[in-house]
N, C-alpha and C positions, 0 to 999 in steps of 0.2 A: 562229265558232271559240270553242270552248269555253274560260273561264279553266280554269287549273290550280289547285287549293288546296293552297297552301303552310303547311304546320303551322312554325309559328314557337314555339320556344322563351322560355319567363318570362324576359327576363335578370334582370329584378330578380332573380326567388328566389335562381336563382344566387348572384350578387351577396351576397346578403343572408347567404346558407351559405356563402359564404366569408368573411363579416364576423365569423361566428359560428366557427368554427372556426379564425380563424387567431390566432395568439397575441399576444398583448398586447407592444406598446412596452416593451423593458427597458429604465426609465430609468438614466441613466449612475449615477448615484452607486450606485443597489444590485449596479454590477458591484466597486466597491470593498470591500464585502465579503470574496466571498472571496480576492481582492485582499491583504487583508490578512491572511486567516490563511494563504495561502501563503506571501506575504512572511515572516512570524512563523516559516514551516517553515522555511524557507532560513538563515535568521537562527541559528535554532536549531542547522541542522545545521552551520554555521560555528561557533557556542562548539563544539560535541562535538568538532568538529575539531580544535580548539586545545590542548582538554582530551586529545586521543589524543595529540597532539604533546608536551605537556608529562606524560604519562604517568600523570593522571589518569583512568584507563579506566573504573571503575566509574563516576564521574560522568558523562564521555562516555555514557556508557549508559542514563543516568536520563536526560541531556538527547535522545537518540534515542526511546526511550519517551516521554518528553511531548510532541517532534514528531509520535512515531505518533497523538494521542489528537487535537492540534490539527487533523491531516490528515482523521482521522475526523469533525471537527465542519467541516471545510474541505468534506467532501460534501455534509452538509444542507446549510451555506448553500450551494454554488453551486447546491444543484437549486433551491433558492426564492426566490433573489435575482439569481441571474445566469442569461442564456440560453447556448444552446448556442455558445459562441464559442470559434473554435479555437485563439485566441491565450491563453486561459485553460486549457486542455486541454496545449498546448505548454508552458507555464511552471508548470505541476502536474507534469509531463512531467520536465522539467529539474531543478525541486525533488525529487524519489521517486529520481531519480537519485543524486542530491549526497547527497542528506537519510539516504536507505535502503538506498543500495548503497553507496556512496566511503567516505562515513566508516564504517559498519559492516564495510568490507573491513580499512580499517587500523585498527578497533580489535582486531577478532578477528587480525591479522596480529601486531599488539603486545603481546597476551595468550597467544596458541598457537603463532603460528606463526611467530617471526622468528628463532627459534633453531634451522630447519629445514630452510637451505636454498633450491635453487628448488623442491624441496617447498612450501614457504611462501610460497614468491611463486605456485605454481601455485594452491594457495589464494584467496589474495586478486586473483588475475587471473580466479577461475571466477564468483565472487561478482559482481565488478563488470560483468562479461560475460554473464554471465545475464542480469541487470536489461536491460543493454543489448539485447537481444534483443527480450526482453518487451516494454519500452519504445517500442520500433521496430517490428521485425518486426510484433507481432500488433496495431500499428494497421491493418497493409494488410493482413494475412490475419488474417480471423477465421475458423477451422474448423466452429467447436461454436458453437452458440447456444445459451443457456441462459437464463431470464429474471432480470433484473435481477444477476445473479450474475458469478465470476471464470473464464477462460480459464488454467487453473492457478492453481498460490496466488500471490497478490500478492505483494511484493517486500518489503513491510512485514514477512510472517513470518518471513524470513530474516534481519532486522534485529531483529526480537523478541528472535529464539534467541540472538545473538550477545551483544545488552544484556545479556539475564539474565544468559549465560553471567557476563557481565562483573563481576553484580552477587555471585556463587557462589564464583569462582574468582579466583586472584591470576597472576601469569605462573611465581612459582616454587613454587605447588600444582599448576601443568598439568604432570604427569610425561607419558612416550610413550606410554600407555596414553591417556589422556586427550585429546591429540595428535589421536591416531587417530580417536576415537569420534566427536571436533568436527569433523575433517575430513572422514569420511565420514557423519555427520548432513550438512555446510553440501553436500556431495556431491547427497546425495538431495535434498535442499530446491531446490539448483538445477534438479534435473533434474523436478523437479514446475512451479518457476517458468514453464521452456517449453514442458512439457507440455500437451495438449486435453482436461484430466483438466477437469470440470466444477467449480468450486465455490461453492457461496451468497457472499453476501455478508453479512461480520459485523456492518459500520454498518446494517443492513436492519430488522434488528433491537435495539430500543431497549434492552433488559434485559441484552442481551450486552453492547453497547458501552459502557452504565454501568456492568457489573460490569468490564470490563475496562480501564477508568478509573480507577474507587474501586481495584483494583489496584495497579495504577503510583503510584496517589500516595500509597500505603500504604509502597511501594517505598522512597520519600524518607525515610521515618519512622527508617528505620537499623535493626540488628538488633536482637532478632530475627524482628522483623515482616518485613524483606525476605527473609528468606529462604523465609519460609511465604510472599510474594506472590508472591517468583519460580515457588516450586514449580507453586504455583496455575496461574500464567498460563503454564507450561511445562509442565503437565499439560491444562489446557485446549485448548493449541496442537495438542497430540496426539493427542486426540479429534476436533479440528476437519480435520487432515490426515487421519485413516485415516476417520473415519465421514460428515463432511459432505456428501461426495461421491455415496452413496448416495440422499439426501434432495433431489438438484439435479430439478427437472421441464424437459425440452428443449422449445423451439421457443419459447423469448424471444427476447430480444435480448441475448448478453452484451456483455462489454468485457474490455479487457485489465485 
């Protein structure tokens, strides 16, 4: 009886190609990074809060804006310091929420809209509702793949518009005309947040997110410098909503 010749596979190689490709121990302390500049956003959007409360709004609005910039340096380090952990993802989650929808709801509610009504509170409920969506929803559906890029605009833009607005306008310079224009701008900005509208990502790029930094803290300087940096970064936002979109290449991976 004839032996059979059984072809046996290298386990080693194997072995060895997965030693090589799989990724490195993330030691505990470099999860504390971005650790910390979350915590710092949180934190953050708890003064804006207080600041909404006691009806300093434009302040409120510089401290959303230096939240937005820390969040933006909150991305580099987690891609280089911390792994994929989903309890970091949830508490980034929960932060964007607080940080970029709640208080950006009642400061623009404080500013525009509290003299309006449930007009006004429909306002400040579409805002918080959105995020909520985004937030949630398009963890478990993603539609569009896009590479490295957003599943609509981030929640961040919406909180931009609202600061600036804050940093321009007083509550008794917002006539009904004005009213209007904020509530169907924060209208369409919502309805982009849940949109499968494609769009890059701004931290991606290093020259955008420094110019949109050196910005904001030009912002702080007081007029008349804020006014030409609000313009700026609200003339920038605009370009970034209608043309970005264009320049997106499909079949990455996006995120929400």
């Amino acid at each position: 009886m004839d032996r059979q010749k059984i072809k046996r596979g290298k386990t080693g190689a194997g072995t060895k190609r997965a030693r090589r490709t799989a990724r490195p121990a993330i030691q505990p302390w470099r999860t504390l990074v971005p650790y910390a500049f979350m915590g710092t956003v949180f934190v953050l959007g708890f003064m804006a809060l207080l600041a909404v409360n006691n009806g300093a709004l434009a302040v409120a609005g510089r401290i959303v804006l230096a939240a937005m910039i820390l969040a933006g340096w909150e991305y580099y380090f987690r891609r280089y310091f911390a792994g994929p952990s989903s309890i970091e993802h949830e508490f980034s989650t929960l932060s964007d929420i607080f940080c970029f929808a709640v208080v950006p709801a009642f400061l623009i509610y404080k500013l525009a809209f509290r003299g309006w009504g449930m007009l006004g509170v429909v306002g400040l409920f579409m805002i918080i509702f959105g995020a909520l969506i985004r937030l949630s929803l398009y963890k478990l559906y993603n539609p569009v793949t896009v590479k490295r890029g957003f599943i609509g605009i981030p929640v961040t833009i919406t909180a931009a518009f609202i600061s600036l607005m804050a940093q321009v306008l007083t509550p008794e310079a917002v006539v009904l005309e004005y009213r209007v224009a904020i509530l169907g701008v924060i209208t369409g900005l919502t309805f982009l947040t849940v949109s499968t509208i494609p769009y890059p990502n701004p931290a991606d790029r290093p020259w955008i997110f420094g110019s949109a930094a050196l910005l904001v803290g030009a912002i702080f300087l007081g007029p008349p410098v804020t006014l030409w940096a609000a313009g700026l970064l609200l003339f920038g936002g605009a370009v970034y909503i209608i043309i970005a979109p264009l320049g997106v290449k499909k079949g990455g991976r996006g995120h929400a």
